[in-house]
N, C-alpha and C positions, 0 to 999 in steps of 0.2 A: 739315299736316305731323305727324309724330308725335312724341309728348309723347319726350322723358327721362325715364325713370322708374328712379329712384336710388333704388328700395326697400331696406328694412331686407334683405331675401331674396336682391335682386341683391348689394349689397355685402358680404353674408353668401357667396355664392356663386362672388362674385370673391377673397375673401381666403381662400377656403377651396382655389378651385387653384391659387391662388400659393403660399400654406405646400405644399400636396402638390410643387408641380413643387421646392422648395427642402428638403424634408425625407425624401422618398421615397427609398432603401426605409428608411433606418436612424434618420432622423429626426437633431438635432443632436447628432454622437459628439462635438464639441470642448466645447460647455457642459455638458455631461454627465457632464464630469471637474471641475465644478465642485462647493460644496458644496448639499445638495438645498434645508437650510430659509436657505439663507443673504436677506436681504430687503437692498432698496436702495430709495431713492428718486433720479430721474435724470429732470436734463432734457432736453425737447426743443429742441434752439437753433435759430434758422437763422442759416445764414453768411454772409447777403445781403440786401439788401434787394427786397424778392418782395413776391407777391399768393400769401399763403398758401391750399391748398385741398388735401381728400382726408383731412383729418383723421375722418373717418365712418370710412375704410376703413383707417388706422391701429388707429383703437381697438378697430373689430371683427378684426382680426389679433391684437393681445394676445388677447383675451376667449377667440378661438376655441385659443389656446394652454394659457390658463389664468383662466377664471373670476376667481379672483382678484387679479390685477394692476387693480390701479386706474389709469383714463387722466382725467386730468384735463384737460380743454381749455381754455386759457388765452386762445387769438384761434380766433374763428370763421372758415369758412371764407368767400373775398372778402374778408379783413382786409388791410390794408397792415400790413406787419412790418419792424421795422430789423434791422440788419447785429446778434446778440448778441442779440436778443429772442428770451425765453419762448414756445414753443410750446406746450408738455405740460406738467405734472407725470406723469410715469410712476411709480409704485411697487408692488411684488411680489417675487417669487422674481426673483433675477439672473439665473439661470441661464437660466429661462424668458423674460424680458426679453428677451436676447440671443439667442434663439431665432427670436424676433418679430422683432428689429432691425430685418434689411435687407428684408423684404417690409415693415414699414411704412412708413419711410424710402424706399423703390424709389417708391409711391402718392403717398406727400405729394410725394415732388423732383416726380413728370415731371407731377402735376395741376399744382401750382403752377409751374413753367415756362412748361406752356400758358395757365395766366390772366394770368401774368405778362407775358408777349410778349404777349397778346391786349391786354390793360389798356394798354399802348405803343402799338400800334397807334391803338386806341382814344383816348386822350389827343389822341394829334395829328390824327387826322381830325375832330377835332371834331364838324357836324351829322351828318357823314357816317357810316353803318352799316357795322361792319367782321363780313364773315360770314367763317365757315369753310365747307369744302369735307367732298368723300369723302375727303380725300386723308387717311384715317387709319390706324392701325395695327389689320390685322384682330384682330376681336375686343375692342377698345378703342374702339369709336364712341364707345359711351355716355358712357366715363369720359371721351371727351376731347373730346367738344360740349359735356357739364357744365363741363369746366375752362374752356373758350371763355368762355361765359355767365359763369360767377365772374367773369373780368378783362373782362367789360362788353361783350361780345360777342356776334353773334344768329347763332342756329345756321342754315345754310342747311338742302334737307334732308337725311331724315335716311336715306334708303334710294333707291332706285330706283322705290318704289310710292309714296311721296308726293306727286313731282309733275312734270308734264312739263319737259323740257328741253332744246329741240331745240339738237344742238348740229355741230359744223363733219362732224364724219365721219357725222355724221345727213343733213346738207344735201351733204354730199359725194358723196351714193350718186344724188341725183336732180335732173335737169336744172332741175324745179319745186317746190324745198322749199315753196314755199307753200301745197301742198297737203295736205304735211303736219303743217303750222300750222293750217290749215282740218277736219285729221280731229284734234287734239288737240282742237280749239275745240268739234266734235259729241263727243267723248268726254268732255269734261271733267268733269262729275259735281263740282263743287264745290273741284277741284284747282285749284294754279296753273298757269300756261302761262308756260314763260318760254323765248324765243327767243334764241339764239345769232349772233352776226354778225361781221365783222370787218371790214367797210369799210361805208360807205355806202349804195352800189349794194345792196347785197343789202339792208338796212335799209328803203331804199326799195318794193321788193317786198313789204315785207309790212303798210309803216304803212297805218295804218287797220282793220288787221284785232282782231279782236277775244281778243286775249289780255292777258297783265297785266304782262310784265316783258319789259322789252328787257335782254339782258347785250352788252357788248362788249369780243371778247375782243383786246386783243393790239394795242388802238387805240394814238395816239400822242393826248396830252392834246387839242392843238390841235382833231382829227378828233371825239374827243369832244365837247368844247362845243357842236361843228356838230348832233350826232347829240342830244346833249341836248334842246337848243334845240326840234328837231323833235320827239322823245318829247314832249315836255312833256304837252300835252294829252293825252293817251292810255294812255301806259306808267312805270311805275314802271323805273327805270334803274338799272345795275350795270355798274362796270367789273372786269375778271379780266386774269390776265396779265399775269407778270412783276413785280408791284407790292412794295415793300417799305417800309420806313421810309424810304427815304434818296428815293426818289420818290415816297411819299404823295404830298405836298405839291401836286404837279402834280395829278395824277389828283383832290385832292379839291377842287380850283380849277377844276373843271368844270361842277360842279353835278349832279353823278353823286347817283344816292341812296344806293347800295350798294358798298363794293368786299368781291372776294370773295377771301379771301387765301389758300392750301394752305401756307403755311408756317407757323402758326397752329399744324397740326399733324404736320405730314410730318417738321420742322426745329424737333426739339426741345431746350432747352436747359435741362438738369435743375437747378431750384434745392438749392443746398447747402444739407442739416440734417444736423445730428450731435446724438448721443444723450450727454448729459455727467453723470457721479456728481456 
């Protein structure tokens, strides 16, 4: 699969079209009527208790503002933070500060959301591996499989070249998907192979064959356990579909290896931080 790569360059180049898309053409006219050398120091708080992350791309949002604004980071990113705890030390030009505000603030809420909810997940499935999907915001993969991973979560892939995935509209188009499972198997070249199913019968069809991941989408727990039981020897297991907190529970009572959850990042829920003198 392919690496994440949260270079100094990428997140230099992520905060650099978030300031344009928020400052373009005139740049901040409301802090601008502020005074120029006026200095403050201002925390970072959060409002919640979160799985803080994206503090990288806070501090290079100040810097690309104004060199010297000092960000002091207080919890690393993957930290647990209470309801009223220190994130930053911020200190510089105010004016410039609040220039930066809401594009760092915008980074830090929706990364830490996503490790946040991923870290819940996680918690409660216990042995079980909780992946994320495509189901992300184009343009935001990177930042938001990063966020996954922060709250203890394993990135599924990461594009469409990483790695096979035969899935229901795949199997849909032909009376013998298994021979499409049979030309992923001759192509493979060191990728995964992970097959798609949704009842048994079809499951049946292809055990034995030699790829690496059986997923199953849209089972009912019971139907699983059956389809586990037979993986066993052969395929590494994953359930998809429809899965949440409130039915982990079941699905990971299966013996499933993997569930694969889109809400992780589709169904995001922005942790609150505010910037306090």
């Amino acid at each position: 699969m392919s690496k994440i790569q949260l270079s100094k360059n990428f997140i230099k180049s992520s905060c650099k079209l978030a300031l344009n898309e928020d400052l373009f053409p005139s740049g901040d006219i409301t802090s601008n009527l502020l005074e120029n050398n006026l200095i403050k120091k201002i925390k970072l708080i959060s409002n919640q208790k979160a799985i803080v992350g994206g503090l990288g791309f806070a501090k290079e949002t100040f810097k690309l503002i104004d060199k010297k604004i000092k960000f002091k980071i207080k919890k690393k990113d993957g930290s647990k933070v209470n309801k009223g705890e220190v994130i930053a030390i911020i200190e510089g030009k105010i004016k410039n500060i609040l220039t930066g505000e809401r594009v760092a603030l915008n980074f830090i809420s929706h990364i830490s959301g996503i490790a946040t909810k991923t870290n819940e997940f996680v918690k409660k499935a216990g042995k079980t591996k909780i992946c994320c999907t495509r189901k992300t915001i184009p343009g935001l993969r990177v930042i938001q499989k990063y966020a996954v991973k922060l709250g203890g979560g394993t990135n599924h892939r990461f594009n469409l070249s990483d790695e096979f995935l035969i899935k229901d509209n795949h199997i849909g188009i032909t009376k013998h998907f298994e021979n499409l499972v049979k030309k992923a198997i001759k192509h493979k070249k060191n990728r995964i192979i992970t097959v798609e199913v949704d009842n048994l019968k079809q499951f049946k069809k292809i055990l034995g064959l030699k790829f690496d991941r059986i997923l199953f989408d849209n089972m009912k727990p019971k139907t699983i356990t059956t389809a586990v039981k037979l993986a066993k020897k052969f395929y590494e297991t994953e359930a998809s579909g429809g899965i949440n907190l409130k039915n982990l529970k079941k699905i990971t009572s299966t013996g499933v290896d993997r569930i694969s959850v889109g809400e992780l990042t589709h169904t995001v829920n922005a942790v609150d931080f505010k910037l306090e003198l």
